[in-house]
C-alpha positions in Angstrom: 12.6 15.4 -15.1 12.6 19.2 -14.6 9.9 20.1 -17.9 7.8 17.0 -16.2 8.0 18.1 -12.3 8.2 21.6 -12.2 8.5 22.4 -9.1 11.9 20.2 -8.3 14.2 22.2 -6.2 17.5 23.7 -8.5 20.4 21.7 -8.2 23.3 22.6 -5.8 25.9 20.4 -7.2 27.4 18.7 -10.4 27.2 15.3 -9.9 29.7 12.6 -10.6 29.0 8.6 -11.2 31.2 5.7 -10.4 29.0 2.5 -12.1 29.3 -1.4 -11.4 31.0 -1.5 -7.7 31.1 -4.4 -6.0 30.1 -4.7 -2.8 30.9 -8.2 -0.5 27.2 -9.7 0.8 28.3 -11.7 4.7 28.6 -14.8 1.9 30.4 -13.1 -0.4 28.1 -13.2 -3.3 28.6 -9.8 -5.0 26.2 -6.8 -4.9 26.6 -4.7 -7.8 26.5 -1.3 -6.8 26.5 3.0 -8.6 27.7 5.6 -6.2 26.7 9.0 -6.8 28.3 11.6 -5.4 28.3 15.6 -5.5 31.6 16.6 -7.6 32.4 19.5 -4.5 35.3 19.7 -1.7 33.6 18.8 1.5 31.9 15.7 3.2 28.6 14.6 2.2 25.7 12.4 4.0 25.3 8.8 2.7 22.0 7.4 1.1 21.5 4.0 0.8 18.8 2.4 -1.9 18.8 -0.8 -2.0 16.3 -2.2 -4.8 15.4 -5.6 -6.3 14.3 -3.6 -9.9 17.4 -2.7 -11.7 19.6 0.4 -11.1 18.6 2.2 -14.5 15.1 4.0 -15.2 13.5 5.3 -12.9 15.3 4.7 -9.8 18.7 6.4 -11.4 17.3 9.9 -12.4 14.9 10.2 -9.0 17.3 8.7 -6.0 20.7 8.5 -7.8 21.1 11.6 -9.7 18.5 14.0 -7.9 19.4 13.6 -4.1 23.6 13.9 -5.5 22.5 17.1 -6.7 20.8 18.1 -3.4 24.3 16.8 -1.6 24.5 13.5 -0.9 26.5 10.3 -1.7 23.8 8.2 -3.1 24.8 4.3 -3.1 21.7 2.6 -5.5 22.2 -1.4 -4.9 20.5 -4.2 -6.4 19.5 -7.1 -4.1 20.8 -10.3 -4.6 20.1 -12.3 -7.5 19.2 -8.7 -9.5 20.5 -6.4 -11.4 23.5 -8.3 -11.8 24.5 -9.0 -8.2 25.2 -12.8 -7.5 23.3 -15.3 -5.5 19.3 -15.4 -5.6 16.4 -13.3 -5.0 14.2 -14.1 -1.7 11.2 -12.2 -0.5 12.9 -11.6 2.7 15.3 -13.8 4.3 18.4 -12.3 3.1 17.9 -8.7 3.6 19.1 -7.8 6.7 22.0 -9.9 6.1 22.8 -7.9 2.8 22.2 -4.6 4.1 24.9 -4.7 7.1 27.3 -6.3 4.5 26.8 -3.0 2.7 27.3 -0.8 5.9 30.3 -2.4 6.8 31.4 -2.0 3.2 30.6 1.6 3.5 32.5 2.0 6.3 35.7 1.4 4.5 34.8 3.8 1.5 37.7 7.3 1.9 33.8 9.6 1.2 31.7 8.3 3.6 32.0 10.6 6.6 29.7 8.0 9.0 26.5 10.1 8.5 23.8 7.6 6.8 20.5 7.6 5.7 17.8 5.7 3.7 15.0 6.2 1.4 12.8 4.6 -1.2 9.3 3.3 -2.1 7.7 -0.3 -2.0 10.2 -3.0 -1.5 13.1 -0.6 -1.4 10.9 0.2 2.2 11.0 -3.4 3.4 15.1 -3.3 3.3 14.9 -0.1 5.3 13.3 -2.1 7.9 15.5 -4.9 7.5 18.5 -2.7 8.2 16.4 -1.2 10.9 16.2 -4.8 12.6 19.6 -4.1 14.1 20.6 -0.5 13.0 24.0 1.1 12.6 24.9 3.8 14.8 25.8 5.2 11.7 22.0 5.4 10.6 20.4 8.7 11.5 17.7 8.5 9.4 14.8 6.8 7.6 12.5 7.8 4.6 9.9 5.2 4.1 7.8 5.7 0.9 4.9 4.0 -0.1 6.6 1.2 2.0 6.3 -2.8 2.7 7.0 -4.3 6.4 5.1 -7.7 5.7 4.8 -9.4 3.0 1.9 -11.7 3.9 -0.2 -8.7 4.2 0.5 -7.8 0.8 -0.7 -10.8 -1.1 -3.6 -11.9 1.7 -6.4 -10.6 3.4 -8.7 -11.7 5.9 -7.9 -15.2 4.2 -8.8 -14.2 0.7 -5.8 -14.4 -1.7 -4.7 -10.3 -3.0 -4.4 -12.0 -6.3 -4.2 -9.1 -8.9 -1.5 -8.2 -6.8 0.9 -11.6 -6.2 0.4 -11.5 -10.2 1.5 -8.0 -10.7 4.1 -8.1 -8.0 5.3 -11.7 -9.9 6.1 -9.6 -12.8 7.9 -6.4 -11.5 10.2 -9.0 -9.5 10.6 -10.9 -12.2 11.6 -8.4 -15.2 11.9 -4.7 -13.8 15.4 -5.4 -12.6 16.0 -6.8 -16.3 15.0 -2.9 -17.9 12.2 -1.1 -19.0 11.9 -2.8 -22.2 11.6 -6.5 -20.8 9.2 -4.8 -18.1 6.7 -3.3 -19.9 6.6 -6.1 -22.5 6.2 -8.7 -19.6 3.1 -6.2 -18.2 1.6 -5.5 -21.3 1.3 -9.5 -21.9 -0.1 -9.9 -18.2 -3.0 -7.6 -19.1 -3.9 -9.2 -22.7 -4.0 -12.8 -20.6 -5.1 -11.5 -17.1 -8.5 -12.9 -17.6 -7.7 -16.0 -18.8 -5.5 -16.2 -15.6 -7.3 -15.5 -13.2 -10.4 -17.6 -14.2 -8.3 -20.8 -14.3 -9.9 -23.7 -12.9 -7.7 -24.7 -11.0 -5.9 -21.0 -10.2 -2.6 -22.9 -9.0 0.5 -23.0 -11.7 -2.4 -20.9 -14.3 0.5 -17.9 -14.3 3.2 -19.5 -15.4 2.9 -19.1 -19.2 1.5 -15.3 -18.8 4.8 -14.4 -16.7 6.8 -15.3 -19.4 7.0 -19.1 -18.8 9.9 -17.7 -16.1 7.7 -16.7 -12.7 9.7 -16.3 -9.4 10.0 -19.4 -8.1 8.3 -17.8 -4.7 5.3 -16.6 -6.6 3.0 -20.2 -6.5 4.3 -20.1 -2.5 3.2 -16.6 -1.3 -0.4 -17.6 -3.1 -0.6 -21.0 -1.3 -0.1 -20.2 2.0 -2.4 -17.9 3.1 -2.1 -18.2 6.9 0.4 -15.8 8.2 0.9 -18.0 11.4 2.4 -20.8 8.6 5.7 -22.0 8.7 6.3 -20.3 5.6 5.7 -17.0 6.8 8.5 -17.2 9.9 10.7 -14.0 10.0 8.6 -12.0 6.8 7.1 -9.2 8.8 9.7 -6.8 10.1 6.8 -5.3 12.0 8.9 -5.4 15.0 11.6 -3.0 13.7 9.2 -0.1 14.4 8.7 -1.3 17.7 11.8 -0.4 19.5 13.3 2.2 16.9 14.9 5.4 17.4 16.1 6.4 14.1 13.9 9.6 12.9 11.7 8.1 10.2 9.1 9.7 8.1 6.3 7.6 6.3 4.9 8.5 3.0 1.6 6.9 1.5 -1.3 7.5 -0.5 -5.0 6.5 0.2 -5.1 4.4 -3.0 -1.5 3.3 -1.9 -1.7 -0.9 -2.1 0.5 -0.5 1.0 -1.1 2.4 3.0 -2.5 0.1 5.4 1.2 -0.5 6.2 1.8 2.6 6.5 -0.4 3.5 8.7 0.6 0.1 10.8 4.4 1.8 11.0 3.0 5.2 11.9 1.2 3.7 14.9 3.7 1.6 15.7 6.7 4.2 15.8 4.8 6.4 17.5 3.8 3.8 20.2 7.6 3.3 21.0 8.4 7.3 20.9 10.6 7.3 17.8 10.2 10.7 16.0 8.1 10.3 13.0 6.0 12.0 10.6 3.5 11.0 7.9 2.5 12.6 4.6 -0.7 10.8 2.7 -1.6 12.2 -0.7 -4.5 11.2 -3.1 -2.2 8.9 -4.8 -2.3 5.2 -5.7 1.2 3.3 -5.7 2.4 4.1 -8.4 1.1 7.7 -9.0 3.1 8.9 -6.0 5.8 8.6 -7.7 4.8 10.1 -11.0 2.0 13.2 -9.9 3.3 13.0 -6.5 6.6 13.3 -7.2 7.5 16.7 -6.2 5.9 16.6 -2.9 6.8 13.0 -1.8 10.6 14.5 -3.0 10.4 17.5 -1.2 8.9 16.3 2.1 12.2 13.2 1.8 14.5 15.9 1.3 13.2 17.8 3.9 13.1 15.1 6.6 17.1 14.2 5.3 18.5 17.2 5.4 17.0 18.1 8.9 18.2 14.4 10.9 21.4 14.0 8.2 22.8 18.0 7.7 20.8 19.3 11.1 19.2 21.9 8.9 15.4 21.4 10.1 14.3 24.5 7.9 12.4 22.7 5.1 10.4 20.1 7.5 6.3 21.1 7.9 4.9 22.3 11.1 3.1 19.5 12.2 3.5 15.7 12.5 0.9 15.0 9.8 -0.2 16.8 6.5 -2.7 14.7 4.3 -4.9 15.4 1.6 -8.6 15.5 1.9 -10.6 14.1 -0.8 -13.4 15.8 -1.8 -12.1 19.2 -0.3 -9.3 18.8 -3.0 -6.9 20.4 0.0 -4.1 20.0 1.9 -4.6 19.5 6.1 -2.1 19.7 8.5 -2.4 17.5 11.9 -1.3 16.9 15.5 -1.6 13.4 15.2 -3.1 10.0 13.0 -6.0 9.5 13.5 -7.1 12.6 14.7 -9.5 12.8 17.6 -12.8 11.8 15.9 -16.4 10.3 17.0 -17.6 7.2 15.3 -20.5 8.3 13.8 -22.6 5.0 12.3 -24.7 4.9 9.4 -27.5 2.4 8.9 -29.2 0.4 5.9 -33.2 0.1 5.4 -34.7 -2.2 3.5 -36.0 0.8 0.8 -32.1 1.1 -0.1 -31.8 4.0 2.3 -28.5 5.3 4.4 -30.0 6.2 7.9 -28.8 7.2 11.5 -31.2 5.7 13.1 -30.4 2.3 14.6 -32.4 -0.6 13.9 -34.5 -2.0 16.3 -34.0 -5.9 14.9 -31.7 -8.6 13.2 -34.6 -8.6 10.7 -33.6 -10.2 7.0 -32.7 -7.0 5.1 -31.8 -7.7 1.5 -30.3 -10.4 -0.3 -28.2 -10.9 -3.5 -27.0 -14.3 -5.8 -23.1 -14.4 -6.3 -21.9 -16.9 -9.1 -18.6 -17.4 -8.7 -19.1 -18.0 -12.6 -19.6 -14.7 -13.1 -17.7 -12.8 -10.5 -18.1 -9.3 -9.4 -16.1 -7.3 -10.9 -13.2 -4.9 -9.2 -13.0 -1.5 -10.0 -10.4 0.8 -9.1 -9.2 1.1 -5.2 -5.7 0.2 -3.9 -4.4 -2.2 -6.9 -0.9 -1.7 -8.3 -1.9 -1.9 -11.6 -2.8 1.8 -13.9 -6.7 0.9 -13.1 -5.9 1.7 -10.0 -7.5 5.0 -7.8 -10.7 6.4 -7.3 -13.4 5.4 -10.2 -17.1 5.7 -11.3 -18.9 3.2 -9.8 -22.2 3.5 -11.7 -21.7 0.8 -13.9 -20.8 -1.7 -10.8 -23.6 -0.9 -8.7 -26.1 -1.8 -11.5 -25.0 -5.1 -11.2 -27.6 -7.8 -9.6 -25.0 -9.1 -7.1 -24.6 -5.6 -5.6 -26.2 -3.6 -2.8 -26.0 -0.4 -2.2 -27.7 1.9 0.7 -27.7 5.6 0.1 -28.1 8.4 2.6 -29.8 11.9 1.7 -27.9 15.0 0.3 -26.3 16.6 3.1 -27.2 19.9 3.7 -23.8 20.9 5.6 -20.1 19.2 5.1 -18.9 15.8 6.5 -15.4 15.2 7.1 -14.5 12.1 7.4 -10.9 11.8 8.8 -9.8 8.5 10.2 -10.2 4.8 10.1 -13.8 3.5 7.9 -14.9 0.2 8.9 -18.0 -2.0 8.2 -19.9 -4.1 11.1 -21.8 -6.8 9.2 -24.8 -9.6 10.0 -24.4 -11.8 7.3 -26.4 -15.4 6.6 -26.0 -17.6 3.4 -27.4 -20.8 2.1 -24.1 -22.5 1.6 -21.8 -21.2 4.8 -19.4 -19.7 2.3 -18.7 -15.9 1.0 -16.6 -13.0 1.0 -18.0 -9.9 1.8 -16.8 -6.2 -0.3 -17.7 -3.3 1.0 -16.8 0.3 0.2 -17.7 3.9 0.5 -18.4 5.9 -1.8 -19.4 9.6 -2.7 -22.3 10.3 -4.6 -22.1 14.0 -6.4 -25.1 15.7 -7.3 -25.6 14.2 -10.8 -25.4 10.8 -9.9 -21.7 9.8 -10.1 -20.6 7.5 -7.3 -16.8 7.5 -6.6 -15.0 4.9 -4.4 -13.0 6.4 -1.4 -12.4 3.3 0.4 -13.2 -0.7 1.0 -12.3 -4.0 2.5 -13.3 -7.6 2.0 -13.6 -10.2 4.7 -14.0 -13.8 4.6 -16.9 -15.2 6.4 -18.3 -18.5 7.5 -22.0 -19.0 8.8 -23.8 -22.0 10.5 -27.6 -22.5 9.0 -29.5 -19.6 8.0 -28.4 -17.9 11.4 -26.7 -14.7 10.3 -23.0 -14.3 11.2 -21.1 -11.2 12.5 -18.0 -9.9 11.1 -15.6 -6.4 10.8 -14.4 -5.9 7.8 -11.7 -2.8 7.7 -12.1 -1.0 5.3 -8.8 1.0 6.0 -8.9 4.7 6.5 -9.3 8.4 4.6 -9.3 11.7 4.7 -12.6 13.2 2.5 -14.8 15.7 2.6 -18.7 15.1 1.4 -19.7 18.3 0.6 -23.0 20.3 0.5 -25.4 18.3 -1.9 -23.3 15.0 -1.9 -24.7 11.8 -0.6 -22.9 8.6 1.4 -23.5 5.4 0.1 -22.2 1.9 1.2 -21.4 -0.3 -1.2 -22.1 -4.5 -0.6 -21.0 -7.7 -2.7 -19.0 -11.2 -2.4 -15.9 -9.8 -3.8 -13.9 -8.0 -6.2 -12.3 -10.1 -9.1 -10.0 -10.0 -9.9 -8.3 -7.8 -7.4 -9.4 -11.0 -5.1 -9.5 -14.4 -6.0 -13.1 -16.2 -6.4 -14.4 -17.8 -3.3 -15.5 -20.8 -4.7 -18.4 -21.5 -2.0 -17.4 -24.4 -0.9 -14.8 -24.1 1.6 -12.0 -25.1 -0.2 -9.0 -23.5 -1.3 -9.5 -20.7 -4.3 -6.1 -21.7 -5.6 -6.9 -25.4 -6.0 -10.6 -25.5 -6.4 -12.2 -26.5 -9.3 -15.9 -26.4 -8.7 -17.7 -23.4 -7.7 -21.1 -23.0 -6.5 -23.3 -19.8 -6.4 -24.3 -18.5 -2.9 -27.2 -16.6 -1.6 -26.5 -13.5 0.8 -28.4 -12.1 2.8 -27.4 -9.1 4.6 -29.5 -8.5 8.5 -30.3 -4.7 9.6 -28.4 -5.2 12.8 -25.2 -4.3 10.1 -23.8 -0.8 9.9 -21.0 1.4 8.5 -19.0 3.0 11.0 -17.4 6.6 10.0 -14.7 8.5 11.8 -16.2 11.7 11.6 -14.8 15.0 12.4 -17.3 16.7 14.4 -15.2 18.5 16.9 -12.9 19.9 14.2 -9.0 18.8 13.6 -6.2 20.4 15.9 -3.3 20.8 14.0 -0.9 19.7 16.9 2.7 20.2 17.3 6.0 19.6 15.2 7.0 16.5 14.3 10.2 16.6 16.1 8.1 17.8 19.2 
């Protein structure tokens, strides 16, 4: 780890290893748990990782073995019905459950000295806020990486069904927790039959045989049900731990993160209810955080653990926010998120052009065909998968079934800092279609590079446009000096999203699809945070 990350801090301590514990769940189904521990005299803080992916590579070396080193008692758990630990895997209902068992269970080890904290990335975030529900006065403090509150949100959006993601999710639940080898064998034979998956007519039960013939028997539930108000979906968003909490909790994401939407969800949340927070965002997807991004996302954990778990606040930043701005290629430290910022709205004219100038109609502006057949392709953005991140669009936007409106070089910077979103007139001649849109950054040769996007579902009446937002979450980028904006439009992204089918019913079960005409209206625009009154760097995140 130390010849890959260089800049890893030197370790303070030996560390020691006690493997296979067994830890009572509230129904006595046994958690299999390793305890890592600094072999020095003296009490030590407790972390707690609790992780449905095995206990071995990587989440030994990074959590178990690293923060030991830096003093602490690390206790890495699997969840129930992984890793070895009895009973069975859910998505959510057994978490909170599971994770008091393991406090109480804590509570009678002769090391722990009633000083606990948490940490860890993607679902090992969702358990933090489980245990957050109803916290232990022992818990002092929270580290919340790259992190998951509601699982709905991760496998649907604005009714259209994340389903590159539910597959890729499917798998890592499914064989990560079984090691390495099983893993990448099981991903590697996701991305030979991916295709053949995810153009299955119908889409429902298509996965079963590319998982392995052994999918979670959750998997065909999360993608058919994709109203969060179902039934189904009672008690899955923890969204309501951030409300009232007063545990110190820092928040790391990236802005290719699949779960920096989240992120930014928790940040607003805690700081709505006055806990103390702070939130790093790096130009990492949600994986590469944890590879590249290691040493910071490490250091800026450690940091925020030592200062709420040892009372040593030397290593935290100065400010509540630090995040990296594309573009600039540099690091920005920040009051608040979002910073102060004016919505600054760009335009589309029917030449293809990016304008500030308002339009003066609803006129028809330009229309595309989307086949369903054929789908429009995703490329890069917030997946989980390696193709992941910011990418050349050129070969996308060439496509018939995509627009895309492009503003002049600018002759001085544009920082955009803040929440992007897309306000859309929309008619069709069927009443069904998604709508993709993006942002991207046009250098001065030509190359177009995604920064952010968001689809939305839509249906219209007639050939009467309809109105929708899409969100297209948020950034921090720079266009500089010779750069152009462009706004990128199409009827989806496959197959990052599953087909809309144009007919109205269900992409899981449909079976015919039918092309659609849209037609996008002038009265549409893309709305910018821009920083045009410059950032104030704020106060401290403990002020």
């Amino acid at each position: 780890m130390r010849a890959t990350w260089r800049r890893l801090p030197a370790k303070l301590h030996d560390v020691g290893w006690e493997p296979g514990l067994v830890v009572p769940a509230a129904d006595g189904s046994p958690l299999i748990t390793d305890h890592y521990f600094p072999r020095a005299e003296g009490d030590f803080p407790t972390l707690l990782v609790r992780s449905p992916y095995g206990r071995g590579l990587p989440w030994s070396p990074m959590y178990g073995l690293l923060f030991a080193e830096q003093g602490f008692h690390v206790v890495l758990q699997s969840c129930r019905g992984t890793g070895g630990s009895g009973g069975t895997f859910d998505l959510w209902r057994n978490e909170a459950a599971d994770g008091a068992a393991t406090v109480s269970w804590l509570r009678e080890q002769p090391w722990f000295d009633g000083t606990l904290g948490t940490v860890g990335p993607s679902y090992l975030g969702y358990v933090q806020w489980a245990l957050a529900l109803d916290p232990p006065p022992e818990l002092k403090a929270m580290v919340v990486q790259l992190g998951l509150h509601d699982p709905h949100a991760l496998f649907h959006r604005g009714g259209a069904l994340h389903l590159e993601t539910a597959l890729a999710v499917g798998v890592g639940m499914t064989y990560q927790h079984q090691g390495m080898g099983p893993f990448l064998k099981a991903t590697l034979r996701l991305q030979r039959r991916l295709r053949e998956v995810t153009t299955a007519k119908p889409l429902r039960g298509a996965h079963v045989s590319a998982l392995g013939g052994q999918p979670p028997p959750w998997l065909d539930d999360v993608m058919t049900h994709p109203d969060a108000e179902d039934p189904y979906w009672r008690g899955a968003s923890l969204a309501r731990s951030a409300e009232r909490l007063r545990v110190p909790t820092a928040l790391i994401t990236g802005w290719h993160d699949a779960l920096a939407d989240q992120t930014f969800e928790q940040y607003d949340r805690l700081r709505a209810g006055g806990c103390e927070t702070a939130l790093l965002v790096g130009p990492w997807t949600h994986t590469s955080a944890l590879q590249q991004g290691w040493p910071e996302v490490f250091a800026e954990s450690l940091a925020w653990l030592r200062a709420h778990l040892d009372a040593d606040p030397s290593g935290l930043r100065p400010t509540r926010v630090r995040v990296h701005v594309g573009g600039e290629n540099a690091w920005r430290n920040l009051g608040d998120w979002p910073p102060a910022t004016d919505v600054n709205p760009r335009f589309p004219t029917p030449q293809g052009h990016l304008t500030e100038e308002a339009p003066t109609d609803s006129a028809p502006l330009a229309s595309f065909r989307y086949d369903p057949e054929d789908p429009t392709p995703s490329l890069g953005g917030p997946l989980l998968s390696r193709t992941a991140g910011p990418r050349d669009n050129s070969t996308l936007e060439a496509r018939d079934d995509v627009l895309t409106f492009t503003g002049p070089p600018l002759t001085e910077p544009l920082d955009i800092l803040g929440p992007v979103s897309a306000r859309l007139s929309i008619s069709t001649d069927t009443g069904h279609t998604d709508v993709f849109t993006r942002l991207c950054d046009v250098d001065a040769q030509g190359r177009s590079v995604n920064i952010c996007d968001g689809l939305g579902r839509l249906r219209t009446e007639g050939r009467e446009p309809s109105q929708i937002t899409v969100p297209m979450s948020s950034t921090a980028h720079r266009f500089a000096v010779g750069h152009r904006i462009r706004w990128q439009i199409s009827a989806g992204a496959h197959p990052r999203y599953a087909r809309n089918p144009g007919t109205g019913e269900s992409p899981v079960d449909a079976t015919t699809f039918t092309p659609v005409h849209v037609t996008l209206h002038a009265d549409s625009a893309l709305l910018l945070a821009a920083d045009t009154r410059g950032s104030d760097p704020g106060p401290a995140p403990n002020a």
